[in-house]
C-alpha positions in Angstrom: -9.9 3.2 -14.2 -6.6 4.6 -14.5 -4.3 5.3 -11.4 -6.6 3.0 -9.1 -3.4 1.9 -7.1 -3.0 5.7 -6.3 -4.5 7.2 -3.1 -7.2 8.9 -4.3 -8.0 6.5 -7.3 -7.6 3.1 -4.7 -10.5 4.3 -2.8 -12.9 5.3 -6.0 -11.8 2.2 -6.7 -13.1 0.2 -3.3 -16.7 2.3 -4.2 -17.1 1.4 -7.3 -17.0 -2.3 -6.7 -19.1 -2.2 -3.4 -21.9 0.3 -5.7 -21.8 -3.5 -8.5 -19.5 -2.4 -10.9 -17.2 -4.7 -12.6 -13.3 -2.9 -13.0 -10.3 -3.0 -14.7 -7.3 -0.8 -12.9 -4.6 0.5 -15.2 -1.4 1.5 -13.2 2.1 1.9 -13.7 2.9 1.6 -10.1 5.3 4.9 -10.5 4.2 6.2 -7.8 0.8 3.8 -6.8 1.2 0.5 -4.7 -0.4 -2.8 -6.2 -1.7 -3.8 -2.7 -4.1 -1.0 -2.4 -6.1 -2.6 -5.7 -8.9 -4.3 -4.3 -8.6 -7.9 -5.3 -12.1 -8.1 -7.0 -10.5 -5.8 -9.6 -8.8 -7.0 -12.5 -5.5 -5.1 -12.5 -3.2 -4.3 -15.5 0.2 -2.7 -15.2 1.1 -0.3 -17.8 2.2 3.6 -18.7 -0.7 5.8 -20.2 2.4 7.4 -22.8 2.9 3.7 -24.5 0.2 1.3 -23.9 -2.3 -0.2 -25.8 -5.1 1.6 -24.2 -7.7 1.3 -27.3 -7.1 -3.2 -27.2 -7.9 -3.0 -23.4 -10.7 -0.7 -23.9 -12.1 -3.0 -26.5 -11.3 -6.6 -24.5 -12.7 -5.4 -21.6 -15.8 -3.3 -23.4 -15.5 -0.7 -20.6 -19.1 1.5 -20.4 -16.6 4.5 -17.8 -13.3 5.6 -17.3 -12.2 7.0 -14.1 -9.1 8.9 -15.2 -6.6 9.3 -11.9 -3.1 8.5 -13.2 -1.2 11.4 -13.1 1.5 13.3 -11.9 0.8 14.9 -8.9 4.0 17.3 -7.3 3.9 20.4 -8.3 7.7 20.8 -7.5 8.5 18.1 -9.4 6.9 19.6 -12.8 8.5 22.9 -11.5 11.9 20.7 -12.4 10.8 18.6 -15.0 8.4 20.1 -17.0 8.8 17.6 -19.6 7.9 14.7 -17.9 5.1 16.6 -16.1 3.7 17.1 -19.7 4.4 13.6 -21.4 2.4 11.9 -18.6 0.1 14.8 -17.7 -1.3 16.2 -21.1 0.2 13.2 -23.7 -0.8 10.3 -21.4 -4.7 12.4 -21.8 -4.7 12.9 -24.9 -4.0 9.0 -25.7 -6.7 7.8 -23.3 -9.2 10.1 -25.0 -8.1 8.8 -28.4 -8.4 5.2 -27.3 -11.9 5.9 -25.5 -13.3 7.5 -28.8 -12.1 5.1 -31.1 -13.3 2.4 -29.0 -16.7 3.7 -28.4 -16.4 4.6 -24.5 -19.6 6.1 -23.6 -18.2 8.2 -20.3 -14.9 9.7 -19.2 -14.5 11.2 -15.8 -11.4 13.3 -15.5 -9.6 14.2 -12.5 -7.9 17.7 -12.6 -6.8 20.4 -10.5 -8.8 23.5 -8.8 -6.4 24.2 -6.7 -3.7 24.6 -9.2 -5.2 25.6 -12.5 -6.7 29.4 -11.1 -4.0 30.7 -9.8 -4.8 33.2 -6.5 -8.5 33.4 -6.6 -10.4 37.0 -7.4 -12.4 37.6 -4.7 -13.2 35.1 -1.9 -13.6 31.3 -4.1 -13.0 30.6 -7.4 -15.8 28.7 -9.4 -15.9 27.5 -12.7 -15.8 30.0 -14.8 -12.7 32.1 -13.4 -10.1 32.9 -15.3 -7.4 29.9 -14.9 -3.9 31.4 -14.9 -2.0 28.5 -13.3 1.2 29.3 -12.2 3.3 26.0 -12.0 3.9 23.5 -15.1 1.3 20.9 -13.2 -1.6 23.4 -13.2 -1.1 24.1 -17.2 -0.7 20.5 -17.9 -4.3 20.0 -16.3 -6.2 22.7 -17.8 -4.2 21.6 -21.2 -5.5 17.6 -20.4 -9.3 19.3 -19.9 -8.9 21.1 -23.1 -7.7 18.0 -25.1 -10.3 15.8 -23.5 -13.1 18.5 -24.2 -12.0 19.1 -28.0 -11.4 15.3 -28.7 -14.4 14.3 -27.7 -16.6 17.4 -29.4 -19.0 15.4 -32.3 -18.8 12.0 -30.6 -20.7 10.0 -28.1 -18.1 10.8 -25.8 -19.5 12.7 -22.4 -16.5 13.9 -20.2 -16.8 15.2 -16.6 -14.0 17.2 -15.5 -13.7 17.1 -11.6 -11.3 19.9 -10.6 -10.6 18.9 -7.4 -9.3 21.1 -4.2 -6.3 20.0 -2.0 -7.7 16.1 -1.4 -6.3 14.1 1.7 -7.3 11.2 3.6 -6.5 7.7 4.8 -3.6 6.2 2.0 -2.0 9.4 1.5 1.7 9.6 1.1 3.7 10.1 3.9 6.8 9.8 2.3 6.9 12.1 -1.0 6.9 15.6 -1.9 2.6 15.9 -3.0 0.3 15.9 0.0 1.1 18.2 3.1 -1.4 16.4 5.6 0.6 12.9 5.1 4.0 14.3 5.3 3.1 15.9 8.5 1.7 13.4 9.9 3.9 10.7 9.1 6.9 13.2 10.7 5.0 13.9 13.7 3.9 10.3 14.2 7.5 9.7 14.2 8.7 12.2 16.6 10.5 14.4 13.6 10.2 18.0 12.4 7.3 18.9 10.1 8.4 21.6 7.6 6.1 24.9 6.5 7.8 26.3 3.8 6.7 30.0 3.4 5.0 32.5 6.6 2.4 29.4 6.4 0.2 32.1 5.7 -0.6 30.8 2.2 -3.8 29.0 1.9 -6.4 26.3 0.3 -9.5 24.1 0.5 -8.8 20.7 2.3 -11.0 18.4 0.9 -11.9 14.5 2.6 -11.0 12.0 0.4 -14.6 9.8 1.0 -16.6 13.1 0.0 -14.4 13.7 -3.2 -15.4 9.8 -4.2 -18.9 10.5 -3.4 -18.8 13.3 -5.8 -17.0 10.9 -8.6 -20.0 8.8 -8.0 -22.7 11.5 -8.2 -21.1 12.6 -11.5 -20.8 8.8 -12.8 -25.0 8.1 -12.1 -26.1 11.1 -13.5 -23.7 11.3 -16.6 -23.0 14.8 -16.1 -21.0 16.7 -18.4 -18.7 19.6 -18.3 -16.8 21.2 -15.2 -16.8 20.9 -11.9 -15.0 22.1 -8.6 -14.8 19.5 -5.9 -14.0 20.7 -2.9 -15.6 22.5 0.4 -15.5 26.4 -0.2 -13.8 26.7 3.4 -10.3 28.8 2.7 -7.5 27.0 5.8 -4.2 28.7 6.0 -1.0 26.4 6.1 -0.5 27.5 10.0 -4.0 26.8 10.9 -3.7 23.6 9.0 -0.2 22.6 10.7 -1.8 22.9 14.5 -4.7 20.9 13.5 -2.7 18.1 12.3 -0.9 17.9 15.6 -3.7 18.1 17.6 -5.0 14.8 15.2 -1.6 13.6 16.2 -1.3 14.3 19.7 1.8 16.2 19.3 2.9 19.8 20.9 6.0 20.0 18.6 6.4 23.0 17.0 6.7 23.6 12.8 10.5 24.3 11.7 10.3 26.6 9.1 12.7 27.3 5.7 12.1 29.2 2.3 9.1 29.2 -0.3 9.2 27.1 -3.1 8.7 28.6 -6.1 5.4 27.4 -8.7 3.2 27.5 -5.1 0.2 30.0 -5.7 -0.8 31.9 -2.3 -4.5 31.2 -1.8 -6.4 28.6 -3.3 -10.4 28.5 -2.3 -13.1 26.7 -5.0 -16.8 27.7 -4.9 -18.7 24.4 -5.5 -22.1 25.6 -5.7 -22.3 24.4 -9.4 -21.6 20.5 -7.9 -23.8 20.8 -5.3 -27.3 22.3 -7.6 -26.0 19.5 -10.6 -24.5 17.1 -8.6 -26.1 17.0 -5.3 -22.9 17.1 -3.6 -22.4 18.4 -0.3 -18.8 17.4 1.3 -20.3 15.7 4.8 -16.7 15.4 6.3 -15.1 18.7 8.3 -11.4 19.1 8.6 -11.1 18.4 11.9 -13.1 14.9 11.9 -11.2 14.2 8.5 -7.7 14.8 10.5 -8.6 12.2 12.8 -9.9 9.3 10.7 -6.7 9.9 8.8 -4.2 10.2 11.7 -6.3 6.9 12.9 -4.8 5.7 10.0 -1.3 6.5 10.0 -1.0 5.0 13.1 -2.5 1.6 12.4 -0.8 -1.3 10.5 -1.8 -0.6 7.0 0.2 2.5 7.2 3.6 2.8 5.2 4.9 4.3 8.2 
């Protein structure tokens, strides 16, 4: 697995040991922390743009490769584009070179629903929409899709592309730019502002971390190929979001509110019906219920907080 000391990727990581699978986590630590790697995993620290990922493959005759390392802010590859790309779409295209030349059977790739559409035509967007991502991040995931899907045409190589919706949970930053709900909730938990940039009337699919695992796991069993969305088909604006996450936190203080930033799409909805007839997934967790288990969180002592 890449990026298994990375929110998302640290809890795939804690499922795939408890489901019997032996792992190997690749991280730079950038951005993951090396405590969230469960100790039962073997972990080695490099950077997808310069490692030897086809020796590692090899050594450790891996059968699956969860790929989560990324760059995640969508601000950030607003101002860098560069670096957004180098990690984003030449990190990919080294891992699927070392996976075919070593003989991987299986790549799982996490991408981006939420970012690679753009504003949805009609209600959801499934699959097959057109993708006109507005922001460097969104083209650098559809570009890493593309490069994993070509690469691996004419060779054992099956690749699942999980495009997922706006993921948050337990672990989530609280501290950087990418992931609204941990922001907030660190602010609020800490008697500060919370911003909403924008009329908070923009909106997108929140998705619980758990039920984005589960559908990483469905995908991984069945050895599904080709594309799909991850996420719960229910559209939450930013305002509606912002009161539920004080009422997770207990808090009655109101949102301060400055300017859009640019490379933000407005709406952002995925159909998953696809998942759920190939899959079998069906997200179990509601927003409301996924608010509290993670504000349970931030206020405990594993929090960064």
């Amino acid at each position: 697995m890449t990026g298994g000391a990375g929110f998302i990727g640290s809890h795939l990581a804690d499922a795939l040991l408890a489901s019997g699978c032996r792992l190997v986590v690749l991280d730079d630590l950038s951005t993951g922390q090396r405590g969230r790697v469960p100790a039962a995993a073997r972990f080695v620290e490099g950077d997808l743009r310069t490692f030897d990922l086809e020796r590692l493959l090899r050594e450790e005759r891996i059968a699956a490769v969860f790929h989560h390392a990324a760059q995640i802010d969508v601000r950030k590859s607003v101002e860098d584009p560069v670096f957004d790309a180098e990690v984003n779409v030449i990190g990919t295209i080294r891992l699927a070179q070392a996976c075919v030349a070593a003989g991987v059977p299986q790549l799982l790739f996490a991408s981006s629903g939420g970012a690679i559409y753009g504003d949805p035509q009609g209600f959801a967007a499934d699959e097959d929409h057109p993708m006109n991502p507005v922001s460097p991040y969104g083209t650098a995931k559809l570009a890493g899709e593309k490069y994993l899907q070509c690469l691996a045409h004419g060779t054992p190589l099956v690749v699942a592309v999980l495009r997922y919706a706006n993921v948050y949970g337990p672990r989530q930053d609280g501290s950087g730019e990418a992931g609204v709900v941990g922001i907030w909730m660190k602010r609020l938990l800490d008697g500060e502002d919370a911003v909403i940039f924008g009329d908070g009337g923009q909106s997108r699919d929140f998705v619980y971390v758990g039920d984005v695992v589960a559908a990483n796991l469905l995908a991984f069993g069945r050895r599904a190929a080709g594309v799909f969305n991850i996420g719960t088909g229910v559209e939450t604006t930013v305002n509606d979001l912002y009161r539920h996450v004080a009422a997770a936190c207990g808090s009655a203080r109101p949102a301060r509110r400055e300017a859009g930033k640019p490379g933000e799409q407005r709406r952002s909805v995925l159909a998953v019906g696809r998942a759920a007839r190939e899959l079998g997934f069906n997200p179990a967790v509601t927003l409301p219920e996924g608010l509290r288990r993670t504000a349970a969180w931030f206020r405990g002592p594993a929090s960064p907080r």
